[in-house]
Structures are given as structure tokens and as C-alpha cells.
C-alpha positions in Angstrom: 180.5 364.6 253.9 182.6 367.7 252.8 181.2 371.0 254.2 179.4 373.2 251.3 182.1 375.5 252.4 185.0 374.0 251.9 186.8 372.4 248.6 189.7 370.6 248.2 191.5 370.3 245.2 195.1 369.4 244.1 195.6 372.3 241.6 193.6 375.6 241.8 193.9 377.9 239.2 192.1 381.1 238.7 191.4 383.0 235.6 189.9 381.0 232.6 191.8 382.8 229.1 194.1 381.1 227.4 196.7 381.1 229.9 194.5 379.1 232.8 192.7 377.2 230.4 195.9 375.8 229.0 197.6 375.2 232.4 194.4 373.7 233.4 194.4 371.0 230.6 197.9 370.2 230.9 197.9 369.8 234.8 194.9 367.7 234.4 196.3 364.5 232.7 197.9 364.2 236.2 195.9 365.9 239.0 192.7 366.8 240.0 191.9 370.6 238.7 189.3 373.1 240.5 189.1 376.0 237.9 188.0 379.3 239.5 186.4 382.3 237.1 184.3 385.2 238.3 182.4 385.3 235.6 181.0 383.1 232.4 183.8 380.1 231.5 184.2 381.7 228.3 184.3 385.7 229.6 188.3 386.8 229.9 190.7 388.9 228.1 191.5 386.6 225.6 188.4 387.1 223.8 189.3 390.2 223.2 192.3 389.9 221.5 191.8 390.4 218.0 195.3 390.5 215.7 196.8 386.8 216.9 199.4 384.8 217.8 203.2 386.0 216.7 205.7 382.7 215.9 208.3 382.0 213.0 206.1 379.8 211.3 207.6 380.9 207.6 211.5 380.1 207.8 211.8 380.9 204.3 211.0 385.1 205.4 211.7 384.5 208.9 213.9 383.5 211.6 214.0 383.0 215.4 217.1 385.5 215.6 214.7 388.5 214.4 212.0 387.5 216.1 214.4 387.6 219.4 215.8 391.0 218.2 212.1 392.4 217.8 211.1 392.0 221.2 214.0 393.0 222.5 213.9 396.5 220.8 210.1 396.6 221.4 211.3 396.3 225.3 213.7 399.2 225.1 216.6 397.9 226.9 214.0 395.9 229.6 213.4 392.8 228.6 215.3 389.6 230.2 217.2 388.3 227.1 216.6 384.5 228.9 212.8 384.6 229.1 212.6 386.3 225.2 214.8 383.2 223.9 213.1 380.8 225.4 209.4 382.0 224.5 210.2 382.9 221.2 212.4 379.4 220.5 208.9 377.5 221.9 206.4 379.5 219.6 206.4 376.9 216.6 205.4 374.1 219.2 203.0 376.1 221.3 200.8 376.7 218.1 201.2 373.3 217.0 199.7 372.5 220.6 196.9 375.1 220.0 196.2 373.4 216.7 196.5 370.4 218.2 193.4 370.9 220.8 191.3 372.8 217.9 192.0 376.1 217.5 192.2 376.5 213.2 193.6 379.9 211.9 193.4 381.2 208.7 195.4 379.7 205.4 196.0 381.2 202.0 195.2 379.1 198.6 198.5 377.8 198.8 196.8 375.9 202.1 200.0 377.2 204.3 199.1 379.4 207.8 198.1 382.9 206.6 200.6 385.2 208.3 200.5 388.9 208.9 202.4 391.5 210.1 202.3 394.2 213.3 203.9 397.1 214.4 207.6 396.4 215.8 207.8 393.0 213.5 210.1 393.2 210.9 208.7 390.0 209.1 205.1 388.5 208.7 204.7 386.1 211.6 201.1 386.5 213.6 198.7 383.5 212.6 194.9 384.5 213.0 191.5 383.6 212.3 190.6 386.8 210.4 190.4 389.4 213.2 189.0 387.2 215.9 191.8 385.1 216.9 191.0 384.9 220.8 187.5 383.9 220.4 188.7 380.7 218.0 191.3 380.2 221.1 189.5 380.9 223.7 186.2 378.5 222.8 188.8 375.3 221.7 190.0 375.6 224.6 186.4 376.1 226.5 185.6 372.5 224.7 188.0 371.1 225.7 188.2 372.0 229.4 184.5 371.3 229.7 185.4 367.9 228.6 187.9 366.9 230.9 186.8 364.5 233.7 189.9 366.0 235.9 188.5 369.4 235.9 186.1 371.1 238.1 185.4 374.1 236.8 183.5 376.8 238.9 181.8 379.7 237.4 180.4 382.9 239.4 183.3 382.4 241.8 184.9 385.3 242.5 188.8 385.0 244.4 188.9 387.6 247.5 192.4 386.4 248.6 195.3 384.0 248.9 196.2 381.7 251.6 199.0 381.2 253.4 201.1 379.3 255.5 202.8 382.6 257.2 199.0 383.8 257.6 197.6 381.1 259.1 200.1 378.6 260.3 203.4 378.8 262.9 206.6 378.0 261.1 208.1 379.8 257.9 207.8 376.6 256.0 209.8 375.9 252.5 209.9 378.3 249.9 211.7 378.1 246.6 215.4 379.7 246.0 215.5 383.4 247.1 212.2 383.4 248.3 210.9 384.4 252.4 209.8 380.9 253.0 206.2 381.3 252.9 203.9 378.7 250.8 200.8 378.4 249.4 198.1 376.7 250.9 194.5 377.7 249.2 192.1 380.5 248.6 188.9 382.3 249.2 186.5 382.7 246.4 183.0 384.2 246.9 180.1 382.2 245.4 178.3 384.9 243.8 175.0 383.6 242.9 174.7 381.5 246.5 176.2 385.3 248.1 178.6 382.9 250.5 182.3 382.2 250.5 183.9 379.2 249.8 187.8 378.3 251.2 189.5 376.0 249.2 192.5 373.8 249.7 195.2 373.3 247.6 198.9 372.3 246.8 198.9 374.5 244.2 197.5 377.8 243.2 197.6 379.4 239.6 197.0 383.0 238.8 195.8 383.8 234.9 193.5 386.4 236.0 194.9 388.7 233.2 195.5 392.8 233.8 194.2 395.8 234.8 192.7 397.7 232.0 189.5 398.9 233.8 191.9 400.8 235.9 191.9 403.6 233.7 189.1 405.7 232.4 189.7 404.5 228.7 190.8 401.2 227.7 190.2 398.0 225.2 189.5 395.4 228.3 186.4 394.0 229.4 184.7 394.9 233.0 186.3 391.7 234.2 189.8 393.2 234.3 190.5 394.6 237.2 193.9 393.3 238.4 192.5 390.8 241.1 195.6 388.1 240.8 198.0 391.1 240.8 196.7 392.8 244.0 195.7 389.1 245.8 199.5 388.4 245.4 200.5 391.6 246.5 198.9 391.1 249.6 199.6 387.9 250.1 203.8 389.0 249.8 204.9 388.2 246.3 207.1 390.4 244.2 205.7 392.5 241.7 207.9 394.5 238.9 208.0 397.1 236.2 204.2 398.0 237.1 204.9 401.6 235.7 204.8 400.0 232.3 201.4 399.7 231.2 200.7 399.4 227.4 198.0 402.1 225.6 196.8 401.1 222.5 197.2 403.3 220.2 193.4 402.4 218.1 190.3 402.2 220.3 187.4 403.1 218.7 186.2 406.6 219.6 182.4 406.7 219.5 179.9 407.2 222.1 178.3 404.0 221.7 181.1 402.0 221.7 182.6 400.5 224.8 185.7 399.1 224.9 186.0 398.4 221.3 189.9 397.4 219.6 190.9 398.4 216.6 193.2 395.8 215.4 197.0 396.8 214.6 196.8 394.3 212.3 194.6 397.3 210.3 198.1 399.1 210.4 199.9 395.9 209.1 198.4 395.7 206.3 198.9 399.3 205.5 196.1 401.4 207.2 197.4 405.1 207.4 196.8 407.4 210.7 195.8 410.7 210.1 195.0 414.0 212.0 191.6 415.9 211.4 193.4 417.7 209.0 194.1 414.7 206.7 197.4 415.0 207.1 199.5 410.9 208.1 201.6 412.3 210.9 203.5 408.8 211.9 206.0 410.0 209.7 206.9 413.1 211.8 207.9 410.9 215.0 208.8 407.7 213.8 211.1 406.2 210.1 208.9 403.5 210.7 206.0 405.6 210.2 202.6 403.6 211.2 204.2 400.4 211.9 206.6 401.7 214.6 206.3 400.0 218.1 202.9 401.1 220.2 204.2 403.4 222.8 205.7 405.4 220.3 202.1 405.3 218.1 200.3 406.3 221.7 202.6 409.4 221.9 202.6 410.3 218.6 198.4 410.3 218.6 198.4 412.0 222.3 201.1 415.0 221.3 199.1 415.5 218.2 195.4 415.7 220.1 197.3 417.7 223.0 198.5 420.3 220.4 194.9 420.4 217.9 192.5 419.9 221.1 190.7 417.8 219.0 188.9 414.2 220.4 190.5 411.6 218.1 192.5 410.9 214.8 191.6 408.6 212.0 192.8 405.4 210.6 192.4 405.6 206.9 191.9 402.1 205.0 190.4 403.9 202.2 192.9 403.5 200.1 193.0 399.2 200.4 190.4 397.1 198.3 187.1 396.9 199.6 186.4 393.0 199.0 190.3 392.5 201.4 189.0 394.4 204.1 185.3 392.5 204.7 187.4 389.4 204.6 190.3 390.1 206.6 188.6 392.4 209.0 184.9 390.9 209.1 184.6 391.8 213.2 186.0 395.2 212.9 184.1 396.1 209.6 180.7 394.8 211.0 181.0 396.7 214.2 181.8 400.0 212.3 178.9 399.5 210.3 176.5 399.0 213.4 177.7 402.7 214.4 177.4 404.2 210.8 181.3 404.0 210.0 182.0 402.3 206.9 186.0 401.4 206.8 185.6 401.0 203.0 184.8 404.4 202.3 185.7 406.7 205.5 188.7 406.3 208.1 187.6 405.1 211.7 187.8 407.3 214.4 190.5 406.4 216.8 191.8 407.0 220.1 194.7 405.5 222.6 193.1 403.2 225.4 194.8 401.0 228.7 195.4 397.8 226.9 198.3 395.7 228.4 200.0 395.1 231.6 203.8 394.5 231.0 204.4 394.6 234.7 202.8 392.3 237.1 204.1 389.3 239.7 207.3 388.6 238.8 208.1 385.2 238.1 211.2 382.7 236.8 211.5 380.8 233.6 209.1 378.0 235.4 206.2 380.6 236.4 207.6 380.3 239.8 206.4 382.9 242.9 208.7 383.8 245.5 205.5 381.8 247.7 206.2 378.1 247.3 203.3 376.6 245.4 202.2 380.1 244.1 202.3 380.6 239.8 201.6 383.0 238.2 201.1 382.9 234.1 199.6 385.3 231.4 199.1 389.1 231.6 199.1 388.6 235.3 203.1 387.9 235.8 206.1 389.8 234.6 208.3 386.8 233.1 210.7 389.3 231.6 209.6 388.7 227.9 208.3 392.3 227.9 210.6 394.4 229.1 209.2 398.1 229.2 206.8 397.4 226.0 205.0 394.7 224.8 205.5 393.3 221.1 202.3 392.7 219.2 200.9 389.7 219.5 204.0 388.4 221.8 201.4 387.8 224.7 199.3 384.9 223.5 202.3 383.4 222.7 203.8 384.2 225.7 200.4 382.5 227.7 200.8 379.4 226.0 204.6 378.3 226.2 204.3 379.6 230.3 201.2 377.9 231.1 202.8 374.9 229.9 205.9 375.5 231.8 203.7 376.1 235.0 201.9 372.4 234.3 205.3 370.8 234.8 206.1 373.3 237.7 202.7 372.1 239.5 202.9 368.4 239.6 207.0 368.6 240.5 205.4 370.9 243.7 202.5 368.2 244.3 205.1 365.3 244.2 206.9 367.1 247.1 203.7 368.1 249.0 201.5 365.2 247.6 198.9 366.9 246.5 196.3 368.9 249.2 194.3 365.9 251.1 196.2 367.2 254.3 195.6 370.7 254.2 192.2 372.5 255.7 192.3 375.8 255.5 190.1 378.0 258.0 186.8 378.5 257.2 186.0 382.7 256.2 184.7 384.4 258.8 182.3 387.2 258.4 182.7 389.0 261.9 180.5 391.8 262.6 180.3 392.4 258.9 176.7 394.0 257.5 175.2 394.2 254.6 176.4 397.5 252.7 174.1 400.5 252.9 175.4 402.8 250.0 176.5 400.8 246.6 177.1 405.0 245.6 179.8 404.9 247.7 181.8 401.9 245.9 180.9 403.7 242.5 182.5 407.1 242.9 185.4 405.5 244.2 185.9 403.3 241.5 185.0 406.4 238.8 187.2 408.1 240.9 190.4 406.3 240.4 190.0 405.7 237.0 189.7 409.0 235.9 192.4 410.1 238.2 194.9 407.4 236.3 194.1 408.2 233.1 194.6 412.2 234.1 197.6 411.9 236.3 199.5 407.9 235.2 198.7 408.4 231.6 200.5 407.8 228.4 202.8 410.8 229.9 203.5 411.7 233.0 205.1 414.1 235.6 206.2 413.9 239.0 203.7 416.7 239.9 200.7 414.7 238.5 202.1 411.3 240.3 202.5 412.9 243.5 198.9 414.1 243.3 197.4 410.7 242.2 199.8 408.7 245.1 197.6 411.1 247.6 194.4 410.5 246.9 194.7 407.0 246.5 196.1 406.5 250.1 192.8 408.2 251.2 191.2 406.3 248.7 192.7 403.1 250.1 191.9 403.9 253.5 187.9 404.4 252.5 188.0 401.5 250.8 189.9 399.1 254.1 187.0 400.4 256.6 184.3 399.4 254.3 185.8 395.9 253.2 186.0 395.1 257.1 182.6 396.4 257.4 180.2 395.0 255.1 179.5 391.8 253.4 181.6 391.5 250.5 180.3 391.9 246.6 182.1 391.3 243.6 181.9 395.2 243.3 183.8 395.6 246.8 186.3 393.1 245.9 187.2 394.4 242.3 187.1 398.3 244.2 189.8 396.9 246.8 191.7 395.2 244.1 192.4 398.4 241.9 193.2 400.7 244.3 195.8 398.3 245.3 196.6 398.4 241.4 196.5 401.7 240.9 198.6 402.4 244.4 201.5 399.5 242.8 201.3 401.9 239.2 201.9 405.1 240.7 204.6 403.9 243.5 206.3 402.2 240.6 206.4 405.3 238.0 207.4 407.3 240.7 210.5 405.4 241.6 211.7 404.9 237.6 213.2 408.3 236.9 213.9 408.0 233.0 211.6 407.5 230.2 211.9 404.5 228.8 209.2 402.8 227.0 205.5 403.2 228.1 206.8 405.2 230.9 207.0 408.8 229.7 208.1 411.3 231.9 208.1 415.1 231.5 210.7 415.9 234.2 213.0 412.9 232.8 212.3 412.5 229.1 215.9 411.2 228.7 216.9 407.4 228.9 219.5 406.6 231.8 221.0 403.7 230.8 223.5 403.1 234.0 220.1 402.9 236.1 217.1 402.5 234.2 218.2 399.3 232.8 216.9 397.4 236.7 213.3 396.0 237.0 211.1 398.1 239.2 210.4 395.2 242.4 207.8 396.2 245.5 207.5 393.6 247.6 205.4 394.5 250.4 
């Protein structure tokens, strides 16, 4: 009988939005599937995501060429042309799939896919169901995985770290072309509600653990982003890229009872107005495209003008729209607003720029591919090159779905070579001399710490001075934070601590080494575009 400890499994993959979900489901008509999430089944980014899905699903307005161009002017000169094509040329099909397992968005009278229209697109193309897309995704998919007599899914388990061949075995083993020769061969996942952890073997390991919001101080992500994929690769020797890019929307919702709340940009693409505390719309100033310009540009424009009033946050003004339109379009939003005594119908709703989206992370080839053999990586987690320095609305569901599908043929090509995991065992973890932690105040003002210091110092714009400062504390942050993982008894608190200061270390090394602005990244002491040097990915490998 299998020890408690242990689990085998022919495809592990962590993170349970749409991205690991998806892979999950298409792996499993072939292979057995252990999926591993930290918290609920249901609890991930992708719940969160609000506008949609962006496709050409209307040829008659719409065409894969502009689609392609969009993105690529969205990315600023970033993107790989390669991975854009080949997302944007799959979108049709990937939300046929979605439809396929469930997921329903809204449809006009006419009974075709209601279709709207965000900042950067230059046609309506983002399918929805009304402002709460993700959830509709998000609990097909849950259905469906639940389901599936292929999947094992285990909730409450949090990942601490990869496996490895080059950590634990003696040869260099295969890896794929380019890479160092190291391969995957499992990982550790802490049982939280047992308080033990659990190695488990596998051929295959997925990452869709999503980004890194909750490394900043303000942001639109839920508590459960905090970068763990990103970091556990880092460690375990993958490349990572174009981490200084990290997307701020420009419209969370500024009130002190509201945490974490979106406001979609799908307000703005149906013709919501920003304006200062003065009244005045002041997109027009900074951009010809005016409200529906790309959301870097938005950030900045919201951040110079609260920099130069002193004032807390603007307004988005949908005033001016028809009252009956907005309770059906926006029935999540408007309800919220209404719980907090803002009433979109008849006032604008308080805004402010929050950490949204990760356009950086491990960086990956057109078949989700690692440089560790066996190692994927899909969703907000990877850098596939579709993003460049700045994300295109609603480009990242899409980009989830055509990827994870793409990793589902990458896994069972890798299990056919190493047929499957029945002959690896992995080591068991081994606690040491650990103890039981003795100041949980400790792990707290570290984690306040950083975040406050990112959102001060690696902000919407930055400086060299202000990096520089932020790289230094976080070393001695880092080295606080080694002593006590090796010391005590991990928690989920420990583990998510450790895996932002690795984060936030991979940001700052990143937007120090990019000297241009371009993008998200902003800089003060190089606020031109170089164009013979900036147009290179930003790799650390460690």
C-alpha cells in the first residue's frame, strides 16, 4: 500500500483557472491527472476576470490581420510576432471548445454572440456573460473536471517546490532543445488541513498558478496570487523574461470597504468617460484615443494626474449611458457599487490604478515548453511571447485556452518517451530540525513590507534611485525570510512569503536591467524608447 505520503501520478498540474483546468481535461482522455490547488477548486484568478474572452468571432467587422496588429501595438515593439499569430489564428476554435464543455456567453436578439469592445481593440471582439465571464468559465470547467474519472483533484494542497533530476539524481539527464539538461521529476505540496507534506511523482508537471498581484500594496487579484509557479520554477532553474512588465489596471475601485474590486474596461468600451475631481475627461490630453487607448498608457495618465492634484482617485463617469443598459450589461459591477452607496446610474465610480497582470513570467515555446524536460508552464504564469511589454484586453483567457491545449499534446508526447511516472519515487520531505514558528508577526510585516515597498519604489513609474533602494531591502528581506523557512515548520503563509520576495527580487532585477521605457515599464531616468536594444526579452535564469 502506497505511503500517505507519497502520490504518483502521470500528469501533475498545479493551479486550477482556466488554464489548468483546461490542460487538465484535455490530458485526461489519455493519462491519469493529480490536480494540485491551494485553495477551494473553484478559488483562482479566473474568477476574477470580468470583461471576457477576445476572438474574431464577427468576420463581417473583423479580421484576424487586426486582431494580430492590436496586440502587437498593445506590446510596443515586445511581442513575439510567432506566438500572437498563432493564438490569435486559434481563438475561433478555443471558444468553440469553451462552448463546447459549457461555458454560454451572452447573445443579442439577433441570437449571434454579443461582442464588445476594450481598450487597444479596434473592432468589437470580446464574448462575455455580462460582466462575469470568468465565473461562467471557470465553474463549466469545475463541472466538468469534477466529473472526470481520470482526474484526481486535490484541494488545500499547497506546492512548496519542484523536483528535479539535477536536485536529487546523478546524471544531467535529457532536456529539450537549448535547454541545461535537467528534467522534471515531481513535487512537494503541503497538505494544509492534515499540516504534513506530500511528494508526488510525476512525468509531467504543469504550472497554471496564475501571477503575482498580491505583490503590490494595491491590486485587482485575490489573496491566492502570489507568484508560487513563477518563483518554484525560478528555483528550480527555468528561464524567466520581461518580469519588469507588470500590467496596472487602470479602474480598481477606490473605497475603503472594498478589497480588490475590478472595474471592468469593458465600462470604458462602451463609452464610460474618466474624469479628474474637477470634472474635467483628461484621456484626451495624453492619448487620440482618448479612454480607449491601451492600459499602461490609461495607468499613467490617472497616476500623472493624482501626482499633480494630490488627490486619492479619479472617476469613471457612466452617467451619461441609459440606466436600464447598464443594470444589464454590468449587473456585478452595478450591484457591488450599490452595496457601498455608489450608484453608477447617477454618480461616476471612484477609481484607482491596481497590480493586475503579469506579462512576464517562465518563458516558454509555442508548445508550453520549459527549458526543464517535462516542465510546462501555461496561463499568467509563462511568458509565451503573445504579450510583449503590455497585455491586450482580454488577450489572456484566450491566450490560457489555445496554450493549455497545446501543453495537452506536449504532455502525452513527453509521457510516451518516459512512459508515464510508475518508475519514479521521489524522496520523501524531510523536516530536519525544523520547529513550529514562534512569531506569525514576523511573516506579516515582511509580507506588508514588500508590498508597500513595490508599489512605492516598482510602481507604474519608476527610477533607478527608487529600484536600487527596493533591490536592497529585499536582499535583507530574502535573507530573513531563508533562516526562517529552514527553521520552522512550513505554513501556507511562509511559503506564499518566500514566494514573493523571490517575485518581487525577479521584478526589480528585471526593471533594473531594461533601460528604456517601453510599455508598463516607465522609467524617469530613460523615458525614451531604444529601439536598437530594448527590442530583446529580459531572461534571468538563475
Amino acid at each position: 500500500m502506497m505511503d500517505p505520503l507519497e502520490h504518483t501520478s502521470d500528469v501533475v498540474v498545479i493551479g486550477s483557472g482556466v488554464a489548468g483546468l483546461s490542460f487538465a481535461l484535455a490530458v485526461a482522455e489519455q493519462a491519469q491527472v493529480t490536480l494540485v490547488t491551494k485553495r477551494e477548486l473553484s478559488n483562482s484568478n479566473t474568477v476574477w476576470a470580468q470583461g471576457g474572452i477576445a476572438a474574431v468571432l464577427d468576420p463581417s467587422h473583423d479580421t484576424i490581420e487586426q486582431h494580430i496588429q492590436d496586440t502587437l501595438v498593445a506590446g510596443a515593439g515586445l511581442c513575439r510576432k510567432e506566438a500572437v499569430a498563432l493564438v490569435v489564428q486559434a481563438g475561433p476554435a478555443a471558444i468553440g471548445r469553451l462552448m463546447a464543455q459549457g461555458v454560454s456567453f451572452d447573445r443579442g436578439e439577433d441570437g449571434q454572440l454579443h461582442l464588445t469592445r476594450e481598450g487597444g481593440h479596434s473592432a468589437r471582439r470580446v464574448a462575455h456573460q455580462a460582466d462575469h465571464t470568468g465565473v461562467a468559465i471557470e465553474l463549466a470547467l469545475v463541472e466538468k473536471v469534477l466529473a472526470h474519472p481520470n482526474i484526481l483533484v486535490l484541494e488545500h494542497h499547497q506546492a512548496i517546490d519542484l523536483i528535479t533530476r539535477a536536485r536529487f539524481a546523478k546524471g544531467t539527464g535529457r532536456g529539450v532543445p537549448g535547454g541545461k539538461g535537467d528534467q522534471i521529476l515531481g513535487t512537494y505540496a503541503l497538505d494544509i488541513q492534515r499540516n504534513r507534506v506530500v511528494a508526488i511523482s510525476a512525468a509531467v508537471v504543469c504550472l497554471a498558478t496564475g501571477g503575482a498581484g498580491k505583490t503590490y500594496l494595491y491590486t485587482t487579484n485575490p489573496d491566492v496570487a502570489t507568484g508560487d509557479g513563477l518563483a518554484m520554477a525560478w528555483r528550480a532553474g527555468a528561464r524567466v523574461a520581461n518580469m519588469e512588465f507588470f500590467q496596472f489596471h487602470p479602474t480598481c475601485l477606490y473605497h475603503p470597504q472594498a478589497k480588490n474590486f475590478l472595474i471592468s474596461e469593458a465600462l470604458r468600451g462602451e463609452g464610460g468617460i474618466l474624469r479628474n475631481g474637477r470634472g474635467e475627461a483628461f484621456m484626451p490630453r495624453y492619448d487620440p484615443r482618448k479612454d480607449l487607448a491601451p492600459r499602461d498608457i490609461v495607468a499613467r495618465a490617472i497616476d500623472t494626474e493624482l501626482k499633480a492634484s494630490g488627490e486619492d482617485c479619479v472617476f469613471l463617469d457612466m452617467t451619461h449611458l441609459p440606466a436600464a443598459f447598464l443594470e444589464e450589461h454590468f449587473p456585478t459591477i452595478h450591484a457591488r457599487c450599490m452595496e457601498l452607496g455608489i450608484d453608477m446610474r447617477r454618480q461616476p465610480i471612484p477609481v484607482v490604478p491596481g497590480a493586475h497582470y503579469q506579462c512576464g513570467g517562465v518563458q516558454v515555446n509555442r508548445d508550453a515548453e520549459t527549458n526543464i524536460f517535462g516542465l510546462l508552464a501555461i496561463g499568467e504564469v509563462s511568458c509565451t511571447g503573445l504579450h510583449g511589454a503590455n497585455r491586450l484586453a482580454s488577450n489572456s483567457l484566450l491566450e490560457a485556452v489555445v496554450y493549455a491545449e497545446r501543453a495537452a499534446t506536449t504532455a502525452l508526447k513527453v509521457l510516451a518517451e518516459r512512459g508515464g511516472a510508475d518508475q519514479l519515487r521521489v524522496p520523501q520531505w524531510d523536516t530536519g530540525q525544523a520547529g513550529d514558528p514562534d512569531e506569525q508577526v514576523v511573516v506579516s510585516q515582511s509580507w506588508d513590507e514588500i508590498r508597500r515597498l513595490m508599489w512605492n519604489y516598482v510602481g507604474i513609474v519608476r527610477s533607478n534611485r527608487r529600484l536600487l533602494r527596493a533591490q536592497r531591502r529585499l536582499q535583507l528581506i530574502e535573507t530573513e525570510v531563508r533562516e526562517d523557512y529552514w527553521r520552522f515548520l512550513l505554513t501556507p503563509d511562509l511559503i506564499e512569503l518566500r514566494n514573493i520576495t523571490t517575485v518581487a527580487q525577479l521584478i526589480v532585477t528585471s526593471a533594473l536591467q531594461r533601460r528604456e521605457s517601453r510599455g508598463l515599464h516607465w522609467s524617469i531616468d530613460y523615458p525614451e524608447l531604444d529601439d536598437e536594444q530594448g527590442q530583446r526579452d529580459t531572461v534571468l535564469q538563475r
